[in-house]
Structure formats: C-alpha cells, structure tokens
N, C-alpha and C positions, 0 to 999 in steps of 0.2 A: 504494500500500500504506500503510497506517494505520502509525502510529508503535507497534510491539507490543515489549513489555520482555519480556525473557526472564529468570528469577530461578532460582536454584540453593539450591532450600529447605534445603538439607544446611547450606549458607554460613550462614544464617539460623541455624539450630537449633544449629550449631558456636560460631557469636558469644555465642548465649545463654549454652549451656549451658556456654563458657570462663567469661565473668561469674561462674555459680553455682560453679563450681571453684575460680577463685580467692579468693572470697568465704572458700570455708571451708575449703580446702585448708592443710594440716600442712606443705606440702611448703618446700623452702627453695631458692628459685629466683627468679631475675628476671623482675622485670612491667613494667619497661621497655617503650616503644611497640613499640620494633624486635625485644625478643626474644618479644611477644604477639603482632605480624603472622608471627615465624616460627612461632609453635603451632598458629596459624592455616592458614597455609600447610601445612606437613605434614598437618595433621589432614582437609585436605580432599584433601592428594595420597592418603591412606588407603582413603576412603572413597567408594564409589559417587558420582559426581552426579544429586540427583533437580529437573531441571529444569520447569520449569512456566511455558505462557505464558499461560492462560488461568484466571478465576476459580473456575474449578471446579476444576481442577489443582490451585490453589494452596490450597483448601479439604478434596482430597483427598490431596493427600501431605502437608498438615499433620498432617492428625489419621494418616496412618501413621506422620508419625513421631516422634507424639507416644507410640509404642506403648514399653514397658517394653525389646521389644529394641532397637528405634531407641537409647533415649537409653541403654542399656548400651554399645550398639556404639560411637557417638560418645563418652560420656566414656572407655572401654580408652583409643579414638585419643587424645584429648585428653592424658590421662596417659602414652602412649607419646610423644608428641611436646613433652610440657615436660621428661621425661627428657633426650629427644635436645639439645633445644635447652640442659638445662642443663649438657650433658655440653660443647656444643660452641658457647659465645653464640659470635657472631660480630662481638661490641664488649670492648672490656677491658675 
C-alpha cells in the first residue's frame, strides 16, 4: 500500500480562519501557544470532521467550505471556544 495522508480540511480552515480572528478580534483574551492549541482543540471537538485523502476531495471540500455557511459555522465555534478557554486558561 502507497504511503496515503489522510487531512481533516475542517483543521485547515479552523487554523486559518483562528489567524483572521485574532488579527482583528476586540476580544480580550490570551494568545499564548497553549491557550490557541486549546481554541483549536475545542473548535474542532464542535465541529463535523471533513476528511479527505485524495486530490479531488481535497479540491472538493475546499471550495465547500469555503461557502458563506462553512466559515459562519466555524468562526460561532471559534468564538465559542476562546470564551470557554478565556473563562477557564489552564496556565496562571
């Protein structure tokens, strides 16, 4: 069997669309490593995984979810989960 990567386009599109949040986000919260892999983390315990192993997958659940509800869906999670995490860092 050929060496086949398996990619979780949701992961992808999560990482990004944290970058563009934090960028211009009002909010007042930590961006520490450890309290962005836990935004990270929740945000994909939220959300469907759309996995993909092949070029054509990877070309077809991009552009889905590059659709207007895709990235509403992901940025609520995104926002729901720097709440949680600012409610509850897990560092002093």
């Amino acid at each position: 069997m050929e060496d086949v990567i398996i990619v979780n386009k949701i992961e992808e599109s999560v990482k990004q669309m944290l970058s563009k949040v934090l960028e211009t986000s009002a909010m007042d919260h930590c961006t520490c490593h450890h309290c962005t892999l836990d935004i990270i983390a929740l945000t994909l315990n939220s959300l469907p995984p759309k996995y993909v192993v092949t070029s054509i997958g990877n070309a077809v659940t991009g552009v889905d979810l590059e659709s207007s509800q895709w990235q509403a869906n992901i940025t609520m999670a995104i926002y729901k989960a720097i709440e949680i995490v600012k409610r509850n860092p897990r560092h002093s």
